[in-house]
C-alpha positions as CSV (number, residue, x, y, z in Angstrom):
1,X,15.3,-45.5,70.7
2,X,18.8,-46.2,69.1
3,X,17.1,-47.5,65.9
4,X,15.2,-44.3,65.5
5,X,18.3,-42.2,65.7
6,X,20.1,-44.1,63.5
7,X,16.9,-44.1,61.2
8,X,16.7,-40.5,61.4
9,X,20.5,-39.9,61.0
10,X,19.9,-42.0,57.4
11,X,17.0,-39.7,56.5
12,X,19.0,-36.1,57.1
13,X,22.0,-37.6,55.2
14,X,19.7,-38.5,52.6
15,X,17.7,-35.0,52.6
16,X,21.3,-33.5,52.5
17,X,23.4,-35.8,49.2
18,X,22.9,-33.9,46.1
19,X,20.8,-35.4,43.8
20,X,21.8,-37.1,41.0
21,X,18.8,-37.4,38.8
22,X,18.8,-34.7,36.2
23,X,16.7,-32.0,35.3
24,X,14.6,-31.6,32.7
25,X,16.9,-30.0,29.3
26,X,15.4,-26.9,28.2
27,X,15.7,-28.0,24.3
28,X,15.3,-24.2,23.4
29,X,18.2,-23.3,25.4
30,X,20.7,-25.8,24.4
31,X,20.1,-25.3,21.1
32,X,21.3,-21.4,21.8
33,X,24.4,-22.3,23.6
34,X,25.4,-24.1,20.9
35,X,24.3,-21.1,18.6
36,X,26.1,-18.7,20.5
37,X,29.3,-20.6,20.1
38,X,28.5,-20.9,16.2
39,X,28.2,-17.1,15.9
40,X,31.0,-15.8,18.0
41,X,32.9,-15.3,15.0
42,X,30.2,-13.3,12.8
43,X,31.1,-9.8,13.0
44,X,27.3,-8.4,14.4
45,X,26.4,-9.4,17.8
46,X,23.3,-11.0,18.3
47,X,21.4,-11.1,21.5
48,X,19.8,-14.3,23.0
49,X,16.7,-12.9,22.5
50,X,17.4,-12.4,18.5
51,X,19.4,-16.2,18.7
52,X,16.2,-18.2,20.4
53,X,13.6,-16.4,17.7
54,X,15.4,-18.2,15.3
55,X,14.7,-21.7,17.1
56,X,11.4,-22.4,15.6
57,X,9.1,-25.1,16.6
58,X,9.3,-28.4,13.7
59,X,8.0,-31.6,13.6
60,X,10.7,-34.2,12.5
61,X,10.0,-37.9,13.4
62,X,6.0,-37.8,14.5
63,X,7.2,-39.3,17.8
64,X,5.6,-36.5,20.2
65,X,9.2,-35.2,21.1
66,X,8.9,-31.1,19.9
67,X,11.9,-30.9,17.3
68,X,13.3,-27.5,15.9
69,X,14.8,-25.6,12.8
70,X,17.1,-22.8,13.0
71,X,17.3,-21.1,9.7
72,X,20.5,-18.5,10.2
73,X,18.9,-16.2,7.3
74,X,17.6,-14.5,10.8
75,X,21.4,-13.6,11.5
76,X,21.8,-11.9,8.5
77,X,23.9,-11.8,5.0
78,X,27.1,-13.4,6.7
79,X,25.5,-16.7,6.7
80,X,23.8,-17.0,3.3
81,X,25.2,-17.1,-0.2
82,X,24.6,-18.0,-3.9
83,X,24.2,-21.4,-2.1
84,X,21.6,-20.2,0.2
85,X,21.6,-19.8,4.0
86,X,22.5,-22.2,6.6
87,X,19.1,-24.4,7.7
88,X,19.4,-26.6,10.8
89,X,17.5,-29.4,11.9
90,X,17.7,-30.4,15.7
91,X,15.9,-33.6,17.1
92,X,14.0,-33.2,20.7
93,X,15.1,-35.9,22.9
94,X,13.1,-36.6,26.3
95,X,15.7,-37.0,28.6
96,X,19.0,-35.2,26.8
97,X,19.5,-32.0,24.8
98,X,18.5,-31.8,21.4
99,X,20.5,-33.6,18.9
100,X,21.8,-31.8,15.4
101,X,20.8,-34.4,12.3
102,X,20.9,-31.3,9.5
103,X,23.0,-28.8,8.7
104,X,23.6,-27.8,5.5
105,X,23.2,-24.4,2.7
106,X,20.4,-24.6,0.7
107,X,18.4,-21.8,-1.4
108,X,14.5,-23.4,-0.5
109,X,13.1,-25.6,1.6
110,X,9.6,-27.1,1.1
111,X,7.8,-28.9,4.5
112,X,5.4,-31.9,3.9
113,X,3.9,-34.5,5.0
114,X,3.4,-37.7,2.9
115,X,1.8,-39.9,5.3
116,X,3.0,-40.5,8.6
117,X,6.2,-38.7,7.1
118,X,8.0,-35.2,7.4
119,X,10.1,-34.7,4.1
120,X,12.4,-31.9,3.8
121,X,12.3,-30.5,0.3
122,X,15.4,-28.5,-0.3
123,X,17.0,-26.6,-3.1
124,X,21.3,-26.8,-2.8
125,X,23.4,-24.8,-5.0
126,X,23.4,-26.1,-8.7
127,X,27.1,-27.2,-8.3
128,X,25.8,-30.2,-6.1
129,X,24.1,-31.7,-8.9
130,X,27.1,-31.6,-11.7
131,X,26.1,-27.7,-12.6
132,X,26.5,-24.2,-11.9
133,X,24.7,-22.1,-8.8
134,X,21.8,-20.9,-10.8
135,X,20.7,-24.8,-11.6
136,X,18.0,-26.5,-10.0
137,X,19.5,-28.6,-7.4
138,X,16.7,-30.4,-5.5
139,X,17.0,-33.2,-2.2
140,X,14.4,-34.7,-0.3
141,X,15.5,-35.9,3.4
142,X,13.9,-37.4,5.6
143,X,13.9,-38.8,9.4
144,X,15.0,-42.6,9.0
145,X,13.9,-43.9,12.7
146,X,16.0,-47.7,11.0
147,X,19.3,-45.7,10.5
148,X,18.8,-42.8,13.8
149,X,19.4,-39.9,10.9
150,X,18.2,-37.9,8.4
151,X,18.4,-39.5,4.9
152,X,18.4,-38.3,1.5
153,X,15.3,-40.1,-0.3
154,X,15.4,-41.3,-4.1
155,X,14.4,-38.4,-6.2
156,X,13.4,-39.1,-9.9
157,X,15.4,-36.7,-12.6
158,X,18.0,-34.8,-11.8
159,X,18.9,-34.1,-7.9
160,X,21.7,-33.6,-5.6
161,X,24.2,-36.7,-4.5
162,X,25.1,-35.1,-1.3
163,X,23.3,-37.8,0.9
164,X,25.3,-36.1,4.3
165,X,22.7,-34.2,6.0
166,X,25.7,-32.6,7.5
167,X,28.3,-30.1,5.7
168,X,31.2,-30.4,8.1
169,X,33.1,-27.5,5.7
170,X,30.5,-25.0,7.2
């Protein structure tokens, strides 16, 4: 009889602890937090509805994970220039929030696959190549699974040296 109090005793202490596993990370969701922060200081207000249409579904690493791309053209003229608009790149995770590997200004971007890979064809502001804004500046990056980042791939002819998928200055 005492064991089964004591064994029932362990089980409503049990039912009662918190738990410490953690939910599941709603990717969309963290990614707007972190957006909403980024924007408090543009002068429009933008709803959360108007913030998660800009998270858009992407595929970055072909590793099943769902990935996204926030291009801030959707927030309007404060956030582009003769440089382009802001483009993000966030990497799904299983278990975490979604991880930034790209931020940076660019004019154009051009999706494809070559293979089993996702390359990021970009245009950046001509002065990122050695010229002036209204030069032809292309970068290819890529999802380096080796390195845990985006790199910038070998391009032949003329193309940008910024290899840092992210523009801290932003």
């Amino acid at each position: 009889m005492r064991a089964r109090l004591v064994i029932a005793g362990l089980a409503a202490c049990l039912a009662l602890a918190p738990s410490h596993a953690k939910a599941p990370v709603d990717p969309r969701s963290a990614i707007a937090k972190r957006l909403t922060v980024d924007l408090r200081d543009d002068f429009t207000k933008h709803s959360q509805a108007t913030i998660r249409a800009a998270i858009k579904p992407v595929d970055i690493n072909s590793d099943g994970v769902q990935d996204w791309q926030v291009d801030w053209n959707a927030f309007g003229a404060a956030w582009c220039g003769t440089g382009g608009c802001r483009y993000q790149l966030w990497l799904g995770r299983r278990k975490a929030a979604p991880l930034l590997v790209f931020d940076r200004q660019m004019r154009e971007l051009d999706i494809q696959q070559r293979g089993a890979r996702t390359v990021f064809v970009f245009d950046f502001h001509g002065s990122e190549c050695g010229g002036t804004g209204n030069i032809a500046c292309p970068g290819e990056f890529s999802w380096s699974a080796k390195r845990g980042r985006m790199v910038l791939l070998p391009t032949p002819g003329k193309h940008t040296s910024m290899s840092n998928p992210i523009d801290y200055g932003q």
